[in-house]
SERO-4910 file (N, C-alpha, C, O; in steps of 0.05 Angstrom, whole numbers):
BEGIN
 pado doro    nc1    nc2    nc3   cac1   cac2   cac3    cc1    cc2    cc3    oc1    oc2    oc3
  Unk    A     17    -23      0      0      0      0     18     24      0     37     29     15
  Unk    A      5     44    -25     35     67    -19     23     98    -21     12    106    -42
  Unk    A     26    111     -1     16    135      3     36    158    -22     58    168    -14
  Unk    A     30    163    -42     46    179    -57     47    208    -45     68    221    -43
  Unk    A     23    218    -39     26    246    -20     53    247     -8     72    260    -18
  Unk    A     53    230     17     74    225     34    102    212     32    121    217     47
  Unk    A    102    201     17    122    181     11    126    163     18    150    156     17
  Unk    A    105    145     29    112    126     42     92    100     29     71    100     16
  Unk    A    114     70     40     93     51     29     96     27     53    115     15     64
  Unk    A     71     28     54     64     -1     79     69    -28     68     66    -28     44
  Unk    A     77    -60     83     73    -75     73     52    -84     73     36    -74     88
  Unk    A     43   -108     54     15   -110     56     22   -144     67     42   -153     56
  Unk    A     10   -160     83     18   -181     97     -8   -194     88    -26   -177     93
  Unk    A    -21   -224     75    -37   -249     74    -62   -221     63    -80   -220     79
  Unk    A    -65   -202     42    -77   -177     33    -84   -164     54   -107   -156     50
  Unk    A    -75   -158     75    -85   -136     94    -57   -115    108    -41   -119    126
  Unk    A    -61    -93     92    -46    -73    106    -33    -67    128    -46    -55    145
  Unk    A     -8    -72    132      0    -68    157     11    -35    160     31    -23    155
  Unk    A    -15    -31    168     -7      9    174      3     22    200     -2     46    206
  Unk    A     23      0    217     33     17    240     57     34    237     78     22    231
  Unk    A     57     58    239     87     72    226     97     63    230    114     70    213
  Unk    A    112     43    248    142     40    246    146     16    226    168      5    225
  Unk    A    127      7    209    127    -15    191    123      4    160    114     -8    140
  Unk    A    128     25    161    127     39    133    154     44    130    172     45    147
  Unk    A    156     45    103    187     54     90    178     80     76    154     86     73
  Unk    A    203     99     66    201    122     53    209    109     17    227     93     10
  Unk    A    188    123      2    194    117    -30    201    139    -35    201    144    -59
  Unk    A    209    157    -21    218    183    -38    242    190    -25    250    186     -2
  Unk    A    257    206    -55    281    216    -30    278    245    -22    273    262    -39
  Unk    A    282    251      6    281    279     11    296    298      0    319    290     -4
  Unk    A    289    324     -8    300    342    -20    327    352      1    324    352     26
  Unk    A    346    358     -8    366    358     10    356    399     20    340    414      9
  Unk    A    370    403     40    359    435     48    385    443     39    392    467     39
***
């Protein structure tokens, strides 16, 4: 499951979303400042 707003994508475990943040990864790379 992948939030493009945010950058982030959950795994999805036997089809059900595992949406606790600390189980999300970042798909984007942050813009450096």
């Amino acid at each position: 499951l992948v939030n493009e707003e945010l950058g982030i994508a959950y795994p999805v475990i036997d089809g059900i979303p595992n949406m606790i943040p600390e189980a999300a990864r970042r798909t984007q790379k942050q813009a450096e400042a």
